[in-house]
C-alpha positions as CSV (number, residue, x, y, z in Angstrom):
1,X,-32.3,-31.7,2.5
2,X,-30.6,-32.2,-0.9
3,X,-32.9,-29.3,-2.4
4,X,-31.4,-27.2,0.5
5,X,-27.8,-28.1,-0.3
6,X,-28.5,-27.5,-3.9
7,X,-30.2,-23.7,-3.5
8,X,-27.0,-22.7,-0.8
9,X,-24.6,-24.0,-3.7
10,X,-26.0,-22.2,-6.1
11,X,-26.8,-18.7,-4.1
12,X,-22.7,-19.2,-3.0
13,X,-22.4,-19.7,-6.8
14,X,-24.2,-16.8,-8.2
15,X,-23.1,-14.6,-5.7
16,X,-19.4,-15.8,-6.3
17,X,-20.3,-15.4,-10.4
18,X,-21.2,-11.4,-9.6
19,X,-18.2,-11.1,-7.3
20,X,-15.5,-12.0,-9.6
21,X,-17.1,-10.8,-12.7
22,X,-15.6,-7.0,-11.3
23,X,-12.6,-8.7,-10.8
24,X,-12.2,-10.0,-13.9
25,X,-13.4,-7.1,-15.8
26,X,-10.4,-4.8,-14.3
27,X,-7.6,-8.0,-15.1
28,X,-7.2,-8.9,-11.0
29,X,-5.2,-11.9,-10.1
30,X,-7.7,-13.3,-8.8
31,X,-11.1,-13.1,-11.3
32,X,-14.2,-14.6,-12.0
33,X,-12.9,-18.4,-11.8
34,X,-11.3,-17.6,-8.6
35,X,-13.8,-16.1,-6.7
36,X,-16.7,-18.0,-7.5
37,X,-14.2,-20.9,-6.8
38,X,-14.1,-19.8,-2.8
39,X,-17.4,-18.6,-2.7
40,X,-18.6,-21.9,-3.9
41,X,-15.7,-24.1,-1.4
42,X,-16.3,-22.0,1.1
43,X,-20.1,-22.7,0.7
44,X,-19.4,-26.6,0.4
45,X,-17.4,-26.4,3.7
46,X,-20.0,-25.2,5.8
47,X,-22.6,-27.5,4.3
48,X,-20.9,-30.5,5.3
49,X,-21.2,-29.7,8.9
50,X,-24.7,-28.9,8.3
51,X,-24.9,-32.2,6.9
52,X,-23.3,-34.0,9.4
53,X,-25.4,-32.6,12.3
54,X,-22.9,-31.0,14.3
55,X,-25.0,-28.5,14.9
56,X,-24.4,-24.9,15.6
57,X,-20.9,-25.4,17.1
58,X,-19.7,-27.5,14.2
59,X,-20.6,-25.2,11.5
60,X,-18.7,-22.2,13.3
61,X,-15.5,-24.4,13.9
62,X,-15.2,-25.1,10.2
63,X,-16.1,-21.4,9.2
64,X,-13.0,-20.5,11.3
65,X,-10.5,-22.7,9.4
66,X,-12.4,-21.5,6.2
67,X,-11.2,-17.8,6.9
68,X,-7.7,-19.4,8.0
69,X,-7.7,-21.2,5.2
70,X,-8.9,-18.1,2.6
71,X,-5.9,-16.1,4.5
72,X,-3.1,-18.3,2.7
73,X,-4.8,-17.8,-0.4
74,X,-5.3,-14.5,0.0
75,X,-1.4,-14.1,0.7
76,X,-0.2,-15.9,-2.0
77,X,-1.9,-12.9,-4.4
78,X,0.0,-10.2,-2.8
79,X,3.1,-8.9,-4.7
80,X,6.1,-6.4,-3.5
81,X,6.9,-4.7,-7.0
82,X,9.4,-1.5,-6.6
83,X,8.9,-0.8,-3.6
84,X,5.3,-1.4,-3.6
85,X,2.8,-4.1,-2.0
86,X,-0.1,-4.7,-4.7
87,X,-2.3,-7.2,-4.5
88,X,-4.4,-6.1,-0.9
89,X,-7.4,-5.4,-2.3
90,X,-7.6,-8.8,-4.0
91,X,-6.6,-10.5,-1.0
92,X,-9.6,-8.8,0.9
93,X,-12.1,-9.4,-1.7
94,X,-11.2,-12.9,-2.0
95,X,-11.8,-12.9,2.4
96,X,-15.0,-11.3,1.9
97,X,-16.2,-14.0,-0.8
98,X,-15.1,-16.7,1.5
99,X,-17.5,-14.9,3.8
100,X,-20.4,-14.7,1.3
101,X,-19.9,-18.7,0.6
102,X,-20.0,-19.1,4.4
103,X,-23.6,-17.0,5.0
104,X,-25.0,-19.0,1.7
105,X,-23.5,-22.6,3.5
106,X,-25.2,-21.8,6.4
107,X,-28.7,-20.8,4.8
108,X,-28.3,-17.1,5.4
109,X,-29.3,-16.0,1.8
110,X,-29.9,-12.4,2.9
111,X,-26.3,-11.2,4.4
112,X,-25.1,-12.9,1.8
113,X,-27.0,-11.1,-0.5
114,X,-26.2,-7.7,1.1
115,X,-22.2,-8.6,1.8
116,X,-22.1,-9.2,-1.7
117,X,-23.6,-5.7,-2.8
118,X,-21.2,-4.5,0.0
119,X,-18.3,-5.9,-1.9
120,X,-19.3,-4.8,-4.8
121,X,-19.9,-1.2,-3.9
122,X,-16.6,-1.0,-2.2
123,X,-14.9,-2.2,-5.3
124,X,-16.7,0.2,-7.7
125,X,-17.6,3.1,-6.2
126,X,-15.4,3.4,-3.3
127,X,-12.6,3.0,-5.8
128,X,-13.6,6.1,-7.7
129,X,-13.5,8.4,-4.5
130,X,-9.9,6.8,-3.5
131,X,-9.2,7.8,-7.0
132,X,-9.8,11.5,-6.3
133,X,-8.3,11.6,-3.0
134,X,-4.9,10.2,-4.7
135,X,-5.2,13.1,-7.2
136,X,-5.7,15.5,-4.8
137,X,-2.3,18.0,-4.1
138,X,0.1,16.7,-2.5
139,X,0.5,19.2,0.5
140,X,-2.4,17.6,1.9
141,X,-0.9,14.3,2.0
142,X,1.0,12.8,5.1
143,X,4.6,12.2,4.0
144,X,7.7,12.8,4.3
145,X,10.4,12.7,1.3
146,X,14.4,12.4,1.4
147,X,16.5,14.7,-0.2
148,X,20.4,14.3,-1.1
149,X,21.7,18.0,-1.4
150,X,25.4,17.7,-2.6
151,X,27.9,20.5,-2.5
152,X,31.4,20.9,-4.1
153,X,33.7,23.6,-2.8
154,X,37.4,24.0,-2.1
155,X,39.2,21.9,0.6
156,X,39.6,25.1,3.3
157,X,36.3,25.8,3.0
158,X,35.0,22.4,4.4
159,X,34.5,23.4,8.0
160,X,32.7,26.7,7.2
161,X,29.9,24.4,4.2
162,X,29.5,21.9,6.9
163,X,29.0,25.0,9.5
164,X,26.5,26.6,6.7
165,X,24.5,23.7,5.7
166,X,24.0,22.4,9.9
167,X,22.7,26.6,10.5
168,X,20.4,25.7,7.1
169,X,19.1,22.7,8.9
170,X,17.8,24.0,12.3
171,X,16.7,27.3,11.0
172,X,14.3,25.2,8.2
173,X,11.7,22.8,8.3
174,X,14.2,20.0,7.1
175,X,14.8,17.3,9.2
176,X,18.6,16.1,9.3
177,X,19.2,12.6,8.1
178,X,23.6,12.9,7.8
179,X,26.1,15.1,7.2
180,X,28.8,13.4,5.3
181,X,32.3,15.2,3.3
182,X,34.9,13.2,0.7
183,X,37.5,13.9,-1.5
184,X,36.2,14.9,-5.1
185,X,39.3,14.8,-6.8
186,X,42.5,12.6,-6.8
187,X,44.5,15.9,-5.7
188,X,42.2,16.5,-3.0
189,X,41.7,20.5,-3.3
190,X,37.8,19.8,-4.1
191,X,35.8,18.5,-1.4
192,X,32.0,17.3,-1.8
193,X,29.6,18.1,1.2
194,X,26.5,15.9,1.1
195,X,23.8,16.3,3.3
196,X,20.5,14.1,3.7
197,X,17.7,15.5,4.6
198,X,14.2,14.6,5.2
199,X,10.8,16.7,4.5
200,X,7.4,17.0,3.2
201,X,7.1,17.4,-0.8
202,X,5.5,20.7,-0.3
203,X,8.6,22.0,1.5
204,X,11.1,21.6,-1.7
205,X,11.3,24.8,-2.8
206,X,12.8,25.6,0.7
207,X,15.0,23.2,-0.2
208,X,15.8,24.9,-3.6
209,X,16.3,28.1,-2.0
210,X,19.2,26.8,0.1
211,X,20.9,25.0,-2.8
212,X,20.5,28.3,-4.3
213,X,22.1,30.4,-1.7
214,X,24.7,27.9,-0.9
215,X,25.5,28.2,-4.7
216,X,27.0,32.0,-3.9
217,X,29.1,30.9,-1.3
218,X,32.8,31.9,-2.3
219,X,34.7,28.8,-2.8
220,X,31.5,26.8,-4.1
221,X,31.7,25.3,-7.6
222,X,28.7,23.3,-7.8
223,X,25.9,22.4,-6.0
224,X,23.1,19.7,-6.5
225,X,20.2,18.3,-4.8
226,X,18.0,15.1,-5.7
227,X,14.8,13.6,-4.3
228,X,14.5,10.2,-3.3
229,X,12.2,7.7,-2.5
230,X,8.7,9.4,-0.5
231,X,7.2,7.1,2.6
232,X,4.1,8.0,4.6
233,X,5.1,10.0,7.4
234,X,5.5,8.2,11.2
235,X,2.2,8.8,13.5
């Protein structure tokens, strides 16, 4: 039985070593030391319910509270960073190796074998083709991306902008966020018109073309437009 123990510790072990030796070799949070840590626990866990004869039953209730356990830990990697979550992918890997220790705990040296590869491949060469999807144009991406067009004109031509830039709105593929008018000067014969609109990145030089026509109304002294932040669009 101890030579048992010993060869699952050290399959958890080596495949934990192969694991996190990608992970360290790209600079993850979580790298070589990490992974073959909760390979390796997660290996030691199961074991002991082997050990203690529980049986069947025993050795799937303490894989459960292995995962729950590999889910804190996994959370306490991720990272919000401007506006972005990193930190997923480690998470997931460091579920997966939890897995791996689990099949080498329980004496199933083949999965583990094969979910490591699986990892592995996922991690390498999975990582190359996401890399060419992301550098693929934009216009086949799903999202949407919000605009602030801003136009200054004289005070009695206020009604007719706002009148203008609503026709713009409904006769375009832009989808109206708010319409909103102030003051832009202390004697208040300069309004500004800003509008917020919402569309897909490919669509901006519709946008451009507006701002550009808007820019020959009579009464218009300036007008702007800036992009802000881009989201996936809403299934």
């Amino acid at each position: 039985m101890t030579l048992d123990f010993f060869l699952r510790l050290i399959a958890a072990f080596g495949c934990g070593i192969v694991i996190g030796l990608e992970r360290q070799w790209r600079q993850r949070t979580a790298g070589l030391r990490t992974v073959t840590l909760v390979t390796s626990g997660a290996c030691l866990f199961v074991t002991l319910g082997v050990l203690t004869g529980n049986g069947v039953a025993g050795v799937t209730q303490i894989a459960a509270y292995v995962v729950s356990g590999v889910g804190f830990l996994g959370g306490g990697v991720i990272m919000r960073e401007k506006g972005t979550i990193q930190g997923i992918n480690t998470a997931a890997t460091l579920w997966c190796s939890a897995a791996v220790g689990v099949l080498c705990g329980a004496g199933h040296y083949g999965p583990a074998l094969g979910g490591t590869l699986v990892v592995l491949l996922t991690n390498t060469l999975l990582r190359s083709v996401s890399h060419i999807i992301n550098a693929s144009p934009v216009s086949t991406a799903d999202l949407v991306r919000s605009y602030v067009l801003t136009v200054i004109c004289r005070e009695e031509d206020e009604i007719h902008m706002r009148a203008l830039l609503s026709n713009a709105m409904s006769s375009s593929p832009l989808s109206f966020q708010s319409l909103t008018s102030k003051d832009a000067d202390e004697a208040r014969e300069r309004v500004e018109v800003q509008a917020v609109v919402a569309l897909h990145p490919k669509d901006q030089p519709k946008l451009e073309r507006l701002a550009s026509r808007i820019s020959m109304e009579k009464g218009v002294s300036s007008v702007g437009w800036e992009g802000l932040k881009t989201e996936p669009a809403v299934e």
